[in-house]
N, C-alpha and C positions, 0 to 999 in steps of 0.2 A: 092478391097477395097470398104468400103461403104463411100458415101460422102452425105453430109449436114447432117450427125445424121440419115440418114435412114437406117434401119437395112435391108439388102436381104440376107438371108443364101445362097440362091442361083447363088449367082455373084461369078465368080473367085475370087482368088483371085488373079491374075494380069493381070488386064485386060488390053487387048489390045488398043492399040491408045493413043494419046495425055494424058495427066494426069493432071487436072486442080488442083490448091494449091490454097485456103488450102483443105487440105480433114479432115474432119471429124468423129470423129468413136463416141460412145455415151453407155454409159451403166449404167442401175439402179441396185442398191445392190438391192439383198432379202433377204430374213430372214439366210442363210446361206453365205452369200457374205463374211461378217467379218473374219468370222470362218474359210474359206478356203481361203483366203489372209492372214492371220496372220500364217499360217502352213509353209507359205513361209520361214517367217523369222525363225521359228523353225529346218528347213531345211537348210538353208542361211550357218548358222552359220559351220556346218561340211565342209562345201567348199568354206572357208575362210579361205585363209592364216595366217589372224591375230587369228582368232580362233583354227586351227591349231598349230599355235605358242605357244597360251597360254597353249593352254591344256598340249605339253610338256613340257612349263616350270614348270607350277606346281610341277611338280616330284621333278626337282633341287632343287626350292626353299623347299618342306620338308625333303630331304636328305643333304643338308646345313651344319648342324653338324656333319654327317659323312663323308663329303667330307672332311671338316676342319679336322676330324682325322686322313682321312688319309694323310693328305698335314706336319700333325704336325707330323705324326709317331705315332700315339695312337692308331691306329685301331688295333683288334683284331687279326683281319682276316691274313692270309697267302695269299691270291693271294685276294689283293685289288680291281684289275679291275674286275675279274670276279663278286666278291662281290657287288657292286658300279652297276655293270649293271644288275643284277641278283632285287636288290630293286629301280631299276629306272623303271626296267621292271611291277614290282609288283605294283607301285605307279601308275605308266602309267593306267597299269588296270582297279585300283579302281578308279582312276580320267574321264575314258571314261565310265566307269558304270555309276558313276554318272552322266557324262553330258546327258548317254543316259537317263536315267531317268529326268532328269529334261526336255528333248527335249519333253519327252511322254507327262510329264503334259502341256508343252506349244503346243503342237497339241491337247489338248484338250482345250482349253483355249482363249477368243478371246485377239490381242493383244491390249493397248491402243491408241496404234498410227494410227494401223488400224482402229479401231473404229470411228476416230477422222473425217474420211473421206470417210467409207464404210458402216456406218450404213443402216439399213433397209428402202427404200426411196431413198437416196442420190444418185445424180446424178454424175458423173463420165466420161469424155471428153479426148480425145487425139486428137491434131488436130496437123496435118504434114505439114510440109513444105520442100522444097527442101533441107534445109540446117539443119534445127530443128523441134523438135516438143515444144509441149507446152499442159502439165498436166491441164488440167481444173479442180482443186476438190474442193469441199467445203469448205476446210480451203485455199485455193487460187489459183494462177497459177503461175505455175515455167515452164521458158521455159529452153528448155536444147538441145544442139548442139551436132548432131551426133557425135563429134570428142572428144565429150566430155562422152560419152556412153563407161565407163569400161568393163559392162557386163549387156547383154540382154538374155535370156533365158528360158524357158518355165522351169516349178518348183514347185511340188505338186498341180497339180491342174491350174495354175494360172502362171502370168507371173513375173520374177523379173528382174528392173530393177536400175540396179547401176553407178549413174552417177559417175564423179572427182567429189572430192569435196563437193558433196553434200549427204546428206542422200539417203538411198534406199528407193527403193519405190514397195508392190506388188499388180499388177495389175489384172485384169478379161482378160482373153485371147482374149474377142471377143475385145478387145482396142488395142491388136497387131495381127493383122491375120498374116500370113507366107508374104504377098507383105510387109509388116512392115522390116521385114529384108532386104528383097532387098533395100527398100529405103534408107534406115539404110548403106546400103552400108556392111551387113557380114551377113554366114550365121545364120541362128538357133542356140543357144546355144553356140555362139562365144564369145571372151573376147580379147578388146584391154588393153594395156599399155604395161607395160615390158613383157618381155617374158617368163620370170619365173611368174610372175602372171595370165598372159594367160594361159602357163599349167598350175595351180596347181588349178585355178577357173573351168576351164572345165575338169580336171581329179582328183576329190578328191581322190581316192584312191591312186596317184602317187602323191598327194601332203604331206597324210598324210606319206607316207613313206619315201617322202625327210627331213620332219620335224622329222619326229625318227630318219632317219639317224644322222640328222645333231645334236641332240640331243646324243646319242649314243657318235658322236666323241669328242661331247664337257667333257664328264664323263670319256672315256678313256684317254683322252689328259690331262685330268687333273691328275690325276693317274699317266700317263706316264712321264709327268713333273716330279712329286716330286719322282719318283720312284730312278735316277741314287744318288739322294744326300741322300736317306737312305741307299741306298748299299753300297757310299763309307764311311759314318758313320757305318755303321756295318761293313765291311772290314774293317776300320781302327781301330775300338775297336777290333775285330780278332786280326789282326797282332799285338796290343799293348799287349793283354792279350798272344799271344805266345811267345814273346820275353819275356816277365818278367820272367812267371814261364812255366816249362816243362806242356804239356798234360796228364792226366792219364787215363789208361786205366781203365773204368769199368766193372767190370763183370754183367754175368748174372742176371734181380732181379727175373726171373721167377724162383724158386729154389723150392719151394713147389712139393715133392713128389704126384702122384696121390692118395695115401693113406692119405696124410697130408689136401691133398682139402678136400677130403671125412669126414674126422675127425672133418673140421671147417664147414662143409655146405657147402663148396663152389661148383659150378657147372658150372660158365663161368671164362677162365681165357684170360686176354686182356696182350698181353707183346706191350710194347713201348720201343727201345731200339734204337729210330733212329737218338735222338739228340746227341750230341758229350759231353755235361755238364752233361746229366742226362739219367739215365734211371728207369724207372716203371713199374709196373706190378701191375693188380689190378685182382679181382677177384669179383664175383657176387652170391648172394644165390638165391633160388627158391624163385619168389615172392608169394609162399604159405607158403612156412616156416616161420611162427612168431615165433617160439620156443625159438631163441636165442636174444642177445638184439641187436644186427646188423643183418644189409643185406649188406654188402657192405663193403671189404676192400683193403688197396691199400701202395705198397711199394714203395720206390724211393731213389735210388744210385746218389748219387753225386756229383761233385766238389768244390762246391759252398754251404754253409751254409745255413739252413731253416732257410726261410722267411715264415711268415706268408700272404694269400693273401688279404685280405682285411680290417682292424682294421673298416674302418666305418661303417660295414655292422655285424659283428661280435664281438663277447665278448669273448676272450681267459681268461682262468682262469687255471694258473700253479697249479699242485700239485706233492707230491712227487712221484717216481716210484723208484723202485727196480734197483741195477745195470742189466745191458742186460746181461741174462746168467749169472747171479752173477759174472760175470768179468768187464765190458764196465760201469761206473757212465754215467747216460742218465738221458734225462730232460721228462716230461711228462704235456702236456697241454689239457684242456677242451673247447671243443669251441662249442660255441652256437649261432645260429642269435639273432640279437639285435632285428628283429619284429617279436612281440605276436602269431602274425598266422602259425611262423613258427618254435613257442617251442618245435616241437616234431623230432626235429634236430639236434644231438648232436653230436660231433666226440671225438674221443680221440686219441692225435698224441705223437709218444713218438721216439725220436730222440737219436742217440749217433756216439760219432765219429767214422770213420774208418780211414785207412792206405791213402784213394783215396779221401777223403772228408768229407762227411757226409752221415747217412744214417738213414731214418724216418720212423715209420710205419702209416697209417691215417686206423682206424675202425670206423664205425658209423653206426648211423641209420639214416635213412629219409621217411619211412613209416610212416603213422597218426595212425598206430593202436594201442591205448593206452598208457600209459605214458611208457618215455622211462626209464629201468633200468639201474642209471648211475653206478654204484658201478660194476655189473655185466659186463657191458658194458669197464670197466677200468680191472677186472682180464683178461677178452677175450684178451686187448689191450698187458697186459705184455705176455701171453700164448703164444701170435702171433709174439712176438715182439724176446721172446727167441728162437722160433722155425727157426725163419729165419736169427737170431743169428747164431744160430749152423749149419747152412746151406749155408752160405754165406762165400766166402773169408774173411779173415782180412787184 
């Protein structure tokens, strides 16, 4: 150690014999002094538990309203928790991007606090004692009791020191030599208090992973709560809706001959036949063919009566249509989005009943390439609608 302010690079640093108190250590900022104690706290902040903390909360607090969905039953999604952890993950991301970013511009940057006490000139003292030491800096002297040292450690450069209770503080190294810790009573880059603080301050990497874990549990835990009282809400609408009326069986809606795709353009065909109410089948055109006034059509078998899906977003506009197969009286609607940007959007859904429920056919376009032709667009809808008429069970 050096004692009365004299600097010798060349003295142990624990030297042998008796240890006279106080001792002294002494340091002048220079012109980068500021700059490389202010990078501490740039640093600080990644192996802090409270910083750690925050960073995952972040996520929670902007997925907030779709926790609430799923807690209410409105979420979309089929398997919630995956979902829920899948944009907690994503947020997590974009939330440590930024902190990493903003970390970059404050290691470039001096801080104010530092400044306050490490400008270029300013004189800078640690003087030990048995029991404490005691900061000498410009803006004043704070003494502070080994037992009250959270965490000491060497940290970009420079040393940081975290009392209880008090602010932190980052120091020049030559004001802590390595006999500083002995004194100190722990080694190098130790941390007192709890012991979950101790790790998580000397191992940021096992610290940030306790805090996603435990973040993690709190998103599926929530999930897992509300999950048994939606199931017995859909169980018990099950068993109400079986008891009243019989199940029916639907048939096939894939029915389109390979010569009948070919005939409308069609070239991808998608069957969905897994839900027990409904089944569909929809079909795709080449996204080079503009020739017809659709790309895109799609059927659906059901037990339950069409519903339109959205009225706030859309403009349904009836008009008349032909019986289905000049046998079936069937209803025919025009739907269009209610926003401007998205006029080049049209469907046309034309519905009639069967023996099993209902069954509707949806043709549309959703390509921008020039205006759409509705008129044309409404014969394709009857053409398609008779074909799978005469193809389907009654």
């Amino acid at each position: 150690m050096y004692e009365s302010g004299q600097r010798n690079p060349q003295q142990p640093s624990n030297p042998p014999g008796p240890q006279f108190f106080p001792i002294d250590l002494t340091s002048t900022a220079g012109p980068d002094t500021a700059l490389r104690l202010s990078r501490v706290f740039a640093v600080a902040r990644w192996r802090s538990p409270a910083g750690l903390g925050f960073t995952a909360t972040v996520p929670l607090v902007l997925m907030a309203r779709r926790i609430w969905e799923v807690i209410i039953g409105a979420a979309a999604s089929t398997n919630p928790v995956i979902g829920l952890i899948e944009l907690y993950l994503g947020l997590l991301g974009v939330c440590v991007v930024i902190g990493l970013i903003i970390t970059g511009v404050q290691l470039l940057r001096r801080n104010s606090y530092v400044t306050t006490y490490a400008y270029p000139g300013a004189v800078m003292a640690v003087r030990y004692w048995p029991d404490a030491l005691e900061l000498i800096l410009p803006t004043g002297t704070r003494r502070v009791a080994y037992q009250q040292i959270r965490e000491l450690r060497p940290m970009a450069g420079a040393m940081f020191l975290r009392p209880h209770g008090a602010p932190a503080i980052a120091l020049p190294t030559e004001l802590v030599p390595p006999a500083a810790f002995e004194l100190v009573g722990r080694p190098p880059g130790s941390s007192v208090g709890s012991r979950v603080n101790a790790v998580i301050a000397g191992k940021p990497l096992l610290g940030a992973a306790v805090v996603l874990g435990v973040s993690l549990v709190v998103v599926a835990a929530i999930v897992v709560a509300v999950q048994p009282h939606k199931s017995t809400a859909s169980d018990a609408a099950s068993t109400t809706a079986t008891a009243t009326e019989p199940a029916a069986t639907l048939p096939d809606s894939c029915v389109l001959t390979i010569e009948q795709q070919q005939a409308y353009g069609f070239i991808k065909q998608w069957p969905s036949d897994t839900a027990p109410h409904y089944h569909h089948c929809e079909w795709d055109l080449d996204h080079g063919d503009h020739s017809r006034p659709y790309d895109w059509a799609r059927v659906t078998l059901s037990t339950d009566p069409f519903t339109h899906n959205d009225s706030t977003k859309d403009e349904t506009t009836p008009y008349p249509v032909k019986a289905v197969g000049n046998i079936v009286p069937a209803r025919g609607d025009l739907v269009r989005p209610k926003e401007n940007r998205y006029s080049y959007h049209v469907t046309c859904i034309i519905t009639w009943p069967t023996s099993y429920g209902a069954a509707w056919i949806e043709i549309g376009r959703s390509n921008s390439l020039g205006t759409p032709d509705v008129d044309a667009l409404k014969r394709s809808a009857e053409q398609l609608a008779d074909t799978l008429f005469a193809n389907l069970p009654r």
